[in-house]
Every structure is written in C-alpha cells, then in structure tokens.
MILO-495942 format. One line per 4 residues: number of its first residue (from 1); for each residue y, z, x of C-alpha. Coordinates in steps of 0.02 Angstrom, whole numbers. Each point is the difference from the previous one (the first is absolute). Layout:
// MILO-495942
NUM) Y:Z:X | ...
//
This chain:
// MILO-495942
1) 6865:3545:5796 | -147:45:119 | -89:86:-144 | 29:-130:-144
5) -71:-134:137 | -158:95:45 | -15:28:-209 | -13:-204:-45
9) -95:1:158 | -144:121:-65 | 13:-57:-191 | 5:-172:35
13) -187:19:115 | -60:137:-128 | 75:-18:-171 | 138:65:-92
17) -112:163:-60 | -93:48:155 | 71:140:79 | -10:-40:198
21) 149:124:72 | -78:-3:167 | -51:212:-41 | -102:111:19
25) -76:-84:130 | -99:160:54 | 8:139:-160 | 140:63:-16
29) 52:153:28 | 112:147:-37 | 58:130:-130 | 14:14:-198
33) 47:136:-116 | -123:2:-131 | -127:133:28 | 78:122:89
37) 168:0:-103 | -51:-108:-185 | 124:6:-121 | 101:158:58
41) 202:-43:-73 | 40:193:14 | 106:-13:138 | 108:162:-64
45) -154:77:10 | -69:-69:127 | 112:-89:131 | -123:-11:127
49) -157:-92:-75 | 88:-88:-150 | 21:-193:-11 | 161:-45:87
53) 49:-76:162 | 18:168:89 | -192:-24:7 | -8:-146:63
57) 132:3:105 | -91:172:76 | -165:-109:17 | 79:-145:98
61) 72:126:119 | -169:82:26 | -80:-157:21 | 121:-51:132
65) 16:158:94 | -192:52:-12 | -91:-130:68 | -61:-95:-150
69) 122:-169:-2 | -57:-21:177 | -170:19:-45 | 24:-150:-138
73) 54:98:-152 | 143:-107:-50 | 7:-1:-179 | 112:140:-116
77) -69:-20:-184 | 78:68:-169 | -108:11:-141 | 16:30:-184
81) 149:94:-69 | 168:-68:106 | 83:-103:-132 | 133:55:-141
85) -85:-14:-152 | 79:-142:-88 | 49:-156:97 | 171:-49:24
89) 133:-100:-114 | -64:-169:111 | -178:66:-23 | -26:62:168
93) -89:139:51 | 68:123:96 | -38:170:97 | 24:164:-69
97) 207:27:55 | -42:197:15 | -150:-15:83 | 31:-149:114
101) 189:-8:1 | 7:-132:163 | -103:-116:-130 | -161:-73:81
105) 115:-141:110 | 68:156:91 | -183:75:11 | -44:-171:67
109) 130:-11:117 | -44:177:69 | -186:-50:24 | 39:-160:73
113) 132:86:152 | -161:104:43 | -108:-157:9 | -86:34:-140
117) -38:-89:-187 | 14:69:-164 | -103:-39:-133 | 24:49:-185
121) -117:-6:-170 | 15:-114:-150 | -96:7:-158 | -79:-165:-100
125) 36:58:-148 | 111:61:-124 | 18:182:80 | -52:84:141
129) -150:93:10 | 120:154:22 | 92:-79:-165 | 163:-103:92
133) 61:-151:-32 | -142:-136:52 | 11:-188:58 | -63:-90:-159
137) 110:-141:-49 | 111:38:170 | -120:-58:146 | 113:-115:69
141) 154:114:-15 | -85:146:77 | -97:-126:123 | 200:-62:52
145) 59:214:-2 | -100:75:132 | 21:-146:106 | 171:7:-15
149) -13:190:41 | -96:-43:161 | -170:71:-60 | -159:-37:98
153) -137:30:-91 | -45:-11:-187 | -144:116:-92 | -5:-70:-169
157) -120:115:-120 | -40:-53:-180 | 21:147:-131 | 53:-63:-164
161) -80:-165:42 | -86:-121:-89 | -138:-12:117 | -78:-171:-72
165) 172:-77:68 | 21:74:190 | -110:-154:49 | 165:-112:-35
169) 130:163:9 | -33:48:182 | -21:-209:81 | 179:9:-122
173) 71:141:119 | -67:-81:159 | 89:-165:-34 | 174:100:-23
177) -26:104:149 | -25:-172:127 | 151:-49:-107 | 122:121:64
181) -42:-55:181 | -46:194:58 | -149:41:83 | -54:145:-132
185) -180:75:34 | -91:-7:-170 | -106:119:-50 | -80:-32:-171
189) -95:141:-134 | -42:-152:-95 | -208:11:48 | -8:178:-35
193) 74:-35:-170 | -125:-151:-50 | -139:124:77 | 26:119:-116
197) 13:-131:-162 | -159:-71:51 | 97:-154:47 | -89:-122:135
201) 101:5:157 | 38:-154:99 | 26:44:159 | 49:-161:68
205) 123:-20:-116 | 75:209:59 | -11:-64:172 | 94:-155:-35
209) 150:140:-75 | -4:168:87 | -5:54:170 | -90:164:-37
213) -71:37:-163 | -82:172:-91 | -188:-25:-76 | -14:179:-60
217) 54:147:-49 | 161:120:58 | -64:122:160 | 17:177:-51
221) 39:115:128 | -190:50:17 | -145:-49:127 | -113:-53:-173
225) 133:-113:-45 | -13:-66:166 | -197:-18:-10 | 34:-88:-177
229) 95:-149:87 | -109:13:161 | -147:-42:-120 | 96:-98:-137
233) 28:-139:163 | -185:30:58 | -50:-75:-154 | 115:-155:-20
237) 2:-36:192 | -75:-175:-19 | 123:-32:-146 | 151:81:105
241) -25:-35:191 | 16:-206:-30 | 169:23:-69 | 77:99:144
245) 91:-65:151 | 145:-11:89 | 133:-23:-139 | -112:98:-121
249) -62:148:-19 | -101:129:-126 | 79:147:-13 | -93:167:-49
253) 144:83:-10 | 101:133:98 | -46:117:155 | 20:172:-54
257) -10:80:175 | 86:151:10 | 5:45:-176 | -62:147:-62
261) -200:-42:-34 | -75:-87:141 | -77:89:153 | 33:-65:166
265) -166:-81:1 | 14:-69:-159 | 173:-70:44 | -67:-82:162
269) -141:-91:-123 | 150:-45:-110 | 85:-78:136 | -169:-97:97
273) -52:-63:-171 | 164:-95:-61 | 8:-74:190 | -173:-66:-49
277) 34:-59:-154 | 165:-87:84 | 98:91:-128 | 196:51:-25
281) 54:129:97 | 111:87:-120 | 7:183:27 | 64:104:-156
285) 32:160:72 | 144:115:61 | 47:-44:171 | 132:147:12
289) -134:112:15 | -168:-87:31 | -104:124:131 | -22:-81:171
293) -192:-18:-31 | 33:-138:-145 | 135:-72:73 | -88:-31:169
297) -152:-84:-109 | 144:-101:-84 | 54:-52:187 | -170:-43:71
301) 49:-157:89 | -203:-38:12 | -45:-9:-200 | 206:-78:-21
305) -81:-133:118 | -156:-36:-105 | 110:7:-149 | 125:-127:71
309) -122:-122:88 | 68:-169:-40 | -174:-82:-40 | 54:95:-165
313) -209:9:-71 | -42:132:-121 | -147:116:32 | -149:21:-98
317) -153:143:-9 | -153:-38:77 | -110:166:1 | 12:138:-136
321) -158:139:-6 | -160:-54:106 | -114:-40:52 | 134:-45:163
325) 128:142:-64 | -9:149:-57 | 23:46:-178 | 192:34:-39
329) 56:-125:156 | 59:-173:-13 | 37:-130:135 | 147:-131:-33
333) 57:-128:117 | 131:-119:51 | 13:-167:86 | 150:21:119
337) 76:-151:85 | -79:-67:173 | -195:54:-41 | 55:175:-20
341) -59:127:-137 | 62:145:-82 | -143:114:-85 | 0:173:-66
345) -116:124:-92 | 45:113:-128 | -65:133:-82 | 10:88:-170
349) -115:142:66 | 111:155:-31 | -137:115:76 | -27:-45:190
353) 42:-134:119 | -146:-136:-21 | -73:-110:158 | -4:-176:20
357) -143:-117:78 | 49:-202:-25 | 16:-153:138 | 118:-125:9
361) -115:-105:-106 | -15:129:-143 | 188:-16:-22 | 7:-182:-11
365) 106:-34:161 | -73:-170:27 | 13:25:192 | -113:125:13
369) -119:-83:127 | 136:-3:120 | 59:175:-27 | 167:70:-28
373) 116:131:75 | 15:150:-120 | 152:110:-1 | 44:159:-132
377) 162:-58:-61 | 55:177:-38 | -84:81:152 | 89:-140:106
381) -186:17:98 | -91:-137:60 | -156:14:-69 | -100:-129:128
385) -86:-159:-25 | -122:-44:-144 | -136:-134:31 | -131:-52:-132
389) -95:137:-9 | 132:149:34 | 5:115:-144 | 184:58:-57
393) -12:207:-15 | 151:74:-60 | 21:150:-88 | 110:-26:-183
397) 96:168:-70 | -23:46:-163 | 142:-95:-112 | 36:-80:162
401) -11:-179:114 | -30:-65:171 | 73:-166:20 | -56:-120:162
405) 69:-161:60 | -139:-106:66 | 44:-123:135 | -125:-155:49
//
C-alpha cells in the first residue's frame, strides 16, 4: 500500500514515463558478472566460474563477510546467460532450472536476508546478445516478472535491436517498471547503442528514463581499454557532465580491479578516476580470491567518499600535456559538496614517475585566493595549506594517480 501511494505520488508530480524511484542517489554501487565470468554455461566443466547461483550466492557472502557491503557495495548483479532458452507456456521467462534451481525469487530472497539487492539483465530485443530469449513484444510481462521475483536493479542492453526505435522502446520499459510499484535501479545500454548507429543522443530525454546509463563501449580486462573510456569521456565531457546527478548517472562501465591485467597502480587510477567521473561502482572481478592489495583499493573509504558525495557532480579534465603539466599527465577535477574539491593527475607515462608544478588557480578551484587544505587521499597525508600562489608538487607513477581533496 505504502509503495503504490508513493508511485501516484511521484507519477502524478513527474509524469507517467519519468522514472523518479528515489535511486541512485549517490552511484551506485556493487558487483556484476560480466567481465570476469561472460557467458560461461559449462558448469560440468566448470562449477566454480560458470553462470549459476552458486556464484552469486559465493559473491554475496564475500561481500558480506569481507568488508565490502559495509563499505557501500550493496548491489549482486547477473548478467547475460541465466534464462532457459525458450520462455514458458504463459510466456514468461525463466532461469536456467540446472543452473539456478532456487529460480531467481530464491536468489532474491537469499540476497535480501544478507541486506543486499540483486539485480539481473534484460535484452531490448528479440535475443540476447548471448542469443536468449529477449524482451521485444514482452516489456510489460518481463517489467511485472522480476518485480514479482523481488529484483532490484534492471540492466537492459539492446542486441538484436532496432536501434532507430530504443528512443520510444526504453521510455516504454520505464513506464512498466514505475508500474509494478518496485523501486528497480535502471541501468540503460540504450546511448551506447545510438552511439554506435550514428544516432543523435538526447540526453535529457535518457535522464528522464534511466538511473545510470552506458555511452561507450564494453571494458576489456586491459589498462588501454581503460584509457579508451578515460579519453572517450574527456572528449564528450561538456555533452555528458550536464546530464549527471543524483538519480542519474553515466556509466563507463565496470571496475576490473583485481583481475588479471591491471597493476596496482593502474588499479588505484582505475578506482580515483570513476570517483571523479561520479561513476558506478560495479566491480567485475573474483572476490573469492582477489589479493589483499586490490581489495584494500576496492575498500578505500577516502576515494568511496568522493565517489558517494551526495552533491552527485561529475568531474571533468582541466590540464592534459603543458605548458602547466607535463607531457603524458592529466589533471581532472571534481566539485564535492560544501566548497570542497576532488582533483587528481594521471599519467600515461609508462617510463618514469613525472612531477607536477600547478596552483589552486591552474586547476580551476574557484577559491583559490583563499587557499585550500590539501590532503593525498591514498597517502591519508595532509599535505598543508595552499594559498594563491602555492605551487602543488607531487610526484605521479608511471600508469599511475595521486588523487587530493581540496578543502576551502
């Protein structure tokens, strides 16, 4: 009853096909399957990675018992691959009975006793992208499903999509998911999609409909892929920062932290940058045997902070190669809530740490006259007071970051 008043509440102030679930607040964050596991059904092969809820059962428990749900990671996400491969005789979908034999309400039910959320994956159009049943022509049914099964988050991707029609297909979705009177987080691959058609995005109109959305492509599990999106969101920030907020949210895609390419230096630059960018925490990794150097960059409270801050602004880059940096480094920063800043410099060198030399000023911060406490976030140093003309010198590792927090 609670719910279904708080629903004609929201629609009734914002329209019928606005999604306002009061989430995502902050980004959200979590864990999903994709990269680290993909499309692995082989569980005679291969119990322990393949798609079932033994995995994701596993992953709740580690997130419990190591730290993470206290830290904020709340959210258990399946991805492609779960279902049967034919609906139902009601046109249902349904999980996998081998691979999933509680169903996804009993998966549900498990995350929810550890005070977590489960999310799960959908597909606009007529399959999958790893070729199961999709949700064209069943929105609404599948919309009224995962409800029913207690889900708490939607990713809806669009293989086998008519792109041209994911302007009306995706607003379509969001109208049956405020229908069923669940708060489900939506996250929406509908951008990406018209990006790659060469279809003009409207961004208001995405807002309007998703809580968190992808612009580009898949992360690989490779520090170059990361560098792709890092510089793929450089150059659409003015397009891209507008849009975000709390309630909405670009999404560059996963953290791959702990995997098997990124250096710990590289994986601390992962982590800085999507606090910056006010991106998703969604960590696709194995948490049953993550090293304790990745997991304790995953547990940072510092960058979670900057991540989470509730004025919920997306960073942008303000330096890149000289005359104020040197080549290979680039400065980004963040507008934090109560006058406070997040910055950090990055650097593509892979030959030797590189020097900085910039003020307050040089950065943008627009307080600069006044000055601003500097700490290293992952030193957890005080680095002292800057006035106007106090030059920052910090010293950036090759592949690597130093992320501040400047306070007026």
């Amino acid at each position: 009853m609670w719910a279904s008043a708080v629903l004609l509440v929201l629609l009734g102030s914002f329209g019928a096909n606005a999604l306002d679930n009061g989430l995502a607040r902050t980004p959200p964050m979590g864990w999903l399957a994709w990269e680290r596991f993909r499309c692995n059904v082989n569980c005679t092969a291969d119990p322990k990675n393949c798609v079932s809820e033994k995995l994701f059962m596993e992953m709740a428990d580690r997130l419990v018992e190591d730290g993470y749900k206290d830290a904020g990671y709340e959210y258990v996400n399946i991805d492609d691959c779960w279902m049967a491969k034919q609906r139902d005789a009601n046109n249902k979908l349904y999980a996998d009975p081998e691979r999933f034999p509680s169903g996804i309400k009993g998966l549900a039910d498990y995350m929810h006793k550890k005070g977590l959320k489960l999310g799960i994956y959908l597909d606009y159009g007529t399959k999958t992208c790893g070729g199961y049943p999709g949700s064209l022509d069943y929105l609404e049914l599948d919309a009224k499903t995962i409800a029913d099964w207690g889900v708490d988050m939607l990713k809806m991707d669009g293989c086998y999509a008519d792109v041209k029609t994911m302007k009306t297909g995706y607003p379509q979705m969001t109208k049956y998911l405020n229908a069923t009177g669940r708060p489900i987080l939506f996250s929406c691959s509908w951008p990406d999609y018209e990006r790659g058609a060469g279809i003009p995005i409207n961004y208001t109109l995405v807002a309007e409909n998703c809580n968190i959305w992808r612009n580009y492509v898949d992360i690989q599990d490779s520090w170059q892929s990361v560098l792709s999106i890092i510089d793929y969101y450089a150059k659409e920030q003015d397009t891209l920062v507008p849009v975000a907020g709390p309630g909405n949210f670009n999404d560059p895609d996963m953290l791959i932290i702990g995997d098997f390419s990124l250096s710990v230096e590289q994986a601390k630059a992962q982590m800085a940058m999507w606090a910056i960018l006010a991106a998703p925490l969604l960590m696709s990794n194995d948490l049953r045997t993550i090293t304790p150097e990745y997991r304790d960059i995953l547990l940072n409270k510092d960058v979670i902070a900057i991540s989470q801050d509730n004025a919920g602004i997306m960073g942008k880059r303000v330096l890149q190669d000289g005359p104020l940096l040197p080549q290979f480094v680039e400065a980004w920063t963040r507008p934090l809530a109560d006058k406070k800043y997040a910055a950090l410099f990055y650097s593509r060198s892979i030959k030797q740490p590189l020097n900085t030399n910039v003020t307050m000023k040089d950065l943008g911060l627009p307080d600069y006259k006044k000055g601003y406490m500097v700490t290293d976030v992952y030193a957890g140093k005080k680095m002292g007071f800057f006035g106007e003309k106090d030059r920052l010198l910090v010293k950036v590792n090759p592949s690597g970051v130093v992320l501040i927090k400047a306070e007026p």
